[in-house]
C-alpha positions as CSV (number, residue, x, y, z in Angstrom):
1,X,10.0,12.8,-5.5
2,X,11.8,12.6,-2.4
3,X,15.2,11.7,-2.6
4,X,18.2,10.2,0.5
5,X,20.1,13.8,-0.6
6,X,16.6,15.9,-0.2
7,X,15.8,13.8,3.2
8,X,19.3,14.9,4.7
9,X,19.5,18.7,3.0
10,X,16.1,19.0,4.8
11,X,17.3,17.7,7.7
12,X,20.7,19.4,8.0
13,X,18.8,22.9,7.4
14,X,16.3,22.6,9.9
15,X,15.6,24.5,13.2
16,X,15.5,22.5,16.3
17,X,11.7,22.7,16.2
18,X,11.5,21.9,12.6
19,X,13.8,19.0,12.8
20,X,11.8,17.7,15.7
21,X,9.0,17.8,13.9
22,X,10.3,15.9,10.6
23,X,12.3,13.4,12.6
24,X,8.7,12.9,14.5
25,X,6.7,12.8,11.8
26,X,9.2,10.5,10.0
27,X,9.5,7.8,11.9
28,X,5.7,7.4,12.7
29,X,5.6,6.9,8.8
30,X,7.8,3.7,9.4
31,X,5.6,2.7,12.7
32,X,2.7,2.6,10.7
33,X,4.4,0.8,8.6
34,X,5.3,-2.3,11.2
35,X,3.1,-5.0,11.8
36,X,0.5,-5.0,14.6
37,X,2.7,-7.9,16.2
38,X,5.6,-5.8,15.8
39,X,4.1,-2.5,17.1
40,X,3.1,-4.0,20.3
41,X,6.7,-5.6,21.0
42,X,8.3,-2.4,19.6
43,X,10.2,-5.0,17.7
44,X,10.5,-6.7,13.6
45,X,9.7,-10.0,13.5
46,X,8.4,-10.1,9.9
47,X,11.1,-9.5,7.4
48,X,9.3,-7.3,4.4
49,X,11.3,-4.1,3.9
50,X,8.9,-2.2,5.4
51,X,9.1,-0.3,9.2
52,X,12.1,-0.3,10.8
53,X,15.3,-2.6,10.7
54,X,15.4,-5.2,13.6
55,X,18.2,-3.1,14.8
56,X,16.2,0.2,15.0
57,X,12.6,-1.4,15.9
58,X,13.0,-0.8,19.6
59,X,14.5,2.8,19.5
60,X,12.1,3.7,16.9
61,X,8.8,2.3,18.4
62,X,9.2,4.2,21.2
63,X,10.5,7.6,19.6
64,X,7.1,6.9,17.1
65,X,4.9,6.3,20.2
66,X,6.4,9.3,22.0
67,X,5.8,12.0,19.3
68,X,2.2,10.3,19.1
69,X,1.9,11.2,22.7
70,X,3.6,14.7,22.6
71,X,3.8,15.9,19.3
72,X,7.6,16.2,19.7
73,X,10.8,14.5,20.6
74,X,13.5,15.5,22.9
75,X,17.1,16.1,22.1
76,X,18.7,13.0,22.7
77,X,16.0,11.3,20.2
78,X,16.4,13.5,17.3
79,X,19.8,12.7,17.7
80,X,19.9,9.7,17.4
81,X,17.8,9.6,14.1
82,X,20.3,12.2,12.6
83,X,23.6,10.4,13.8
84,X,25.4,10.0,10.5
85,X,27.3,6.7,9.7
86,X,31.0,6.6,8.0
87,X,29.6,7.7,4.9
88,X,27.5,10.7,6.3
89,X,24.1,9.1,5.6
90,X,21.7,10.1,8.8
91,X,20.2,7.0,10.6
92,X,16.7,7.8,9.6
93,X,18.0,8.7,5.8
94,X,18.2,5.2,5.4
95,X,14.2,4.7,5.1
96,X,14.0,7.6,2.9
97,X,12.5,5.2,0.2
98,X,9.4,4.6,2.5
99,X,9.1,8.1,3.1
100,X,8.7,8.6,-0.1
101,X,6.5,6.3,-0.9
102,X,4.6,8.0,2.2
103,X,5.0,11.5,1.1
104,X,3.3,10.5,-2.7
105,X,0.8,8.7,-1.8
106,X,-0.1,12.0,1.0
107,X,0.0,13.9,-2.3
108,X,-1.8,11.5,-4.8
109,X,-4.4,11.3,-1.7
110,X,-4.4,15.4,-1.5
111,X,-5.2,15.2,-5.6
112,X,-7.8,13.3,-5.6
113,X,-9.4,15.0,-2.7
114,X,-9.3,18.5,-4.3
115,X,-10.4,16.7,-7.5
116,X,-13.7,15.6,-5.9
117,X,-14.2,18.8,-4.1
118,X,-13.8,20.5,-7.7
Protein backbone atom coordinates (compact mmCIF):
# COMPACT_ATOMS: atom_id res chain seq x y z
CA UNK A 1 0.00 0.00 0.00
CA UNK A 2 1.28 3.27 -0.91
CA UNK A 3 1.68 5.56 1.68
CA UNK A 4 2.20 10.12 1.74
CA UNK A 5 5.83 8.98 3.42
CA UNK A 6 6.49 6.27 0.52
CA UNK A 7 5.11 8.90 -2.21
CA UNK A 8 7.75 11.54 -1.02
CA UNK A 9 10.87 8.91 0.00
CA UNK A 10 10.23 7.91 -3.72
CA UNK A 11 10.25 11.10 -4.81
CA UNK A 12 13.06 12.73 -2.87
CA UNK A 13 15.39 9.61 -4.04
CA UNK A 14 14.80 9.84 -7.54
CA UNK A 15 16.98 10.83 -10.63
CA UNK A 16 15.81 13.62 -12.73
CA UNK A 17 14.66 11.16 -15.27
CA UNK A 18 12.95 9.00 -12.82
CA UNK A 19 11.33 11.76 -11.04
CA UNK A 20 9.98 12.99 -14.34
CA UNK A 21 8.71 10.03 -14.98
CA UNK A 22 6.71 9.48 -11.57
CA UNK A 23 5.67 13.06 -11.36
CA UNK A 24 4.25 12.36 -15.11
CA UNK A 25 2.79 9.38 -14.56
CA UNK A 26 1.27 10.73 -11.28
CA UNK A 27 -0.57 13.29 -12.24
CA UNK A 28 -2.17 11.66 -15.39
CA UNK A 29 -3.59 9.28 -12.56
CA UNK A 30 -5.53 12.42 -11.17
CA UNK A 31 -6.47 13.68 -14.99
CA UNK A 32 -8.04 10.54 -15.49
CA UNK A 33 -9.53 10.96 -12.70
CA UNK A 34 -11.38 14.62 -13.61
CA UNK A 35 -14.51 14.79 -15.21
CA UNK A 36 -14.82 15.01 -19.05
CA UNK A 37 -16.18 18.73 -18.39
CA UNK A 38 -13.31 19.29 -16.30
CA UNK A 39 -10.62 17.87 -18.62
CA UNK A 40 -11.61 20.00 -21.44
CA UNK A 41 -11.53 23.37 -19.24
CA UNK A 42 -8.41 22.00 -17.49
CA UNK A 43 -10.42 23.05 -14.53
CA UNK A 44 -12.88 21.30 -11.28
CA UNK A 45 -16.07 22.13 -11.43
CA UNK A 46 -17.55 19.04 -9.68
CA UNK A 47 -16.53 18.76 -6.13
CA UNK A 48 -16.00 14.75 -5.43
CA UNK A 49 -12.44 14.28 -4.00
CA UNK A 50 -11.32 12.89 -6.96
CA UNK A 51 -8.61 14.76 -9.77
CA UNK A 52 -7.16 17.70 -8.75
CA UNK A 53 -8.05 20.56 -6.27
CA UNK A 54 -9.63 23.62 -8.02
CA UNK A 55 -6.41 25.27 -7.10
CA UNK A 56 -4.18 22.75 -8.97
CA UNK A 57 -6.78 21.81 -12.01
CA UNK A 58 -5.18 24.21 -14.39
CA UNK A 59 -1.47 23.55 -13.63
CA UNK A 60 -2.15 19.98 -13.56
CA UNK A 61 -4.21 19.54 -16.72
CA UNK A 62 -1.80 20.85 -18.73
CA UNK A 63 1.39 19.13 -17.01
CA UNK A 64 -1.08 15.70 -17.45
CA UNK A 65 -1.67 16.61 -21.12
CA UNK A 66 1.97 17.48 -21.71
CA UNK A 67 3.52 14.19 -20.49
CA UNK A 68 0.67 12.53 -22.64
CA UNK A 69 2.11 14.34 -25.58
CA UNK A 70 5.93 13.83 -24.66
CA UNK A 71 6.25 11.26 -22.31
CA UNK A 72 8.11 13.72 -19.98
CA UNK A 73 7.96 17.00 -18.23
CA UNK A 74 10.35 19.72 -18.05
CA UNK A 75 12.08 21.16 -15.03
CA UNK A 76 10.03 23.84 -14.07
CA UNK A 77 6.97 21.29 -13.98
CA UNK A 78 8.36 18.66 -11.86
CA UNK A 79 9.06 21.40 -9.70
CA UNK A 80 6.31 22.55 -9.18
CA UNK A 81 4.67 19.17 -8.21
CA UNK A 82 7.57 18.56 -5.72
CA UNK A 83 7.50 22.19 -4.05
CA UNK A 84 6.94 21.22 -0.42
CA UNK A 85 4.54 23.30 1.77
CA UNK A 86 5.51 24.52 5.63
CA UNK A 87 5.17 21.11 6.71
CA UNK A 88 7.45 19.49 3.92
CA UNK A 89 4.59 17.59 2.25
CA UNK A 90 5.31 17.80 -1.73
CA UNK A 91 2.44 19.42 -3.77
CA UNK A 92 1.57 16.24 -5.57
CA UNK A 93 1.97 14.17 -2.06
CA UNK A 94 -1.18 15.48 -1.25
CA UNK A 95 -3.17 13.03 -3.79
CA UNK A 96 -1.20 10.24 -2.69
CA UNK A 97 -4.49 8.57 -1.51
CA UNK A 98 -5.71 8.39 -5.24
CA UNK A 99 -2.58 7.09 -6.23
CA UNK A 100 -2.99 4.54 -4.26
CA UNK A 101 -6.05 3.66 -4.97
CA UNK A 102 -4.51 3.82 -8.70
CA UNK A 103 -1.51 1.82 -8.00
CA UNK A 104 -3.91 -1.27 -6.38
CA UNK A 105 -6.19 -1.47 -8.58
CA UNK A 106 -3.02 -1.61 -11.52
CA UNK A 107 -1.94 -4.55 -9.25
CA UNK A 108 -5.34 -6.22 -8.51
CA UNK A 109 -5.85 -5.72 -12.52
CA UNK A 110 -2.11 -7.40 -13.04
CA UNK A 111 -3.52 -10.46 -10.68
CA UNK A 112 -6.26 -11.28 -12.28
CA UNK A 113 -4.62 -11.11 -15.61
CA UNK A 114 -1.86 -13.58 -14.78
CA UNK A 115 -4.54 -15.57 -13.03
CA UNK A 116 -6.40 -16.08 -16.41
CA UNK A 117 -3.31 -16.64 -18.35
CA UNK A 118 -2.48 -19.48 -15.70
Amino acid sequence: MLTKQMLNEMIRTADDRKLAQIVGRAVCVLFRNQTDSEKSSNSTNVLNSEGFTAADARQGSITAKYFFKHGTLLDWQVALWTKTDSRGTMRIAKYWRQLAEAAARKQANRAESERLTA
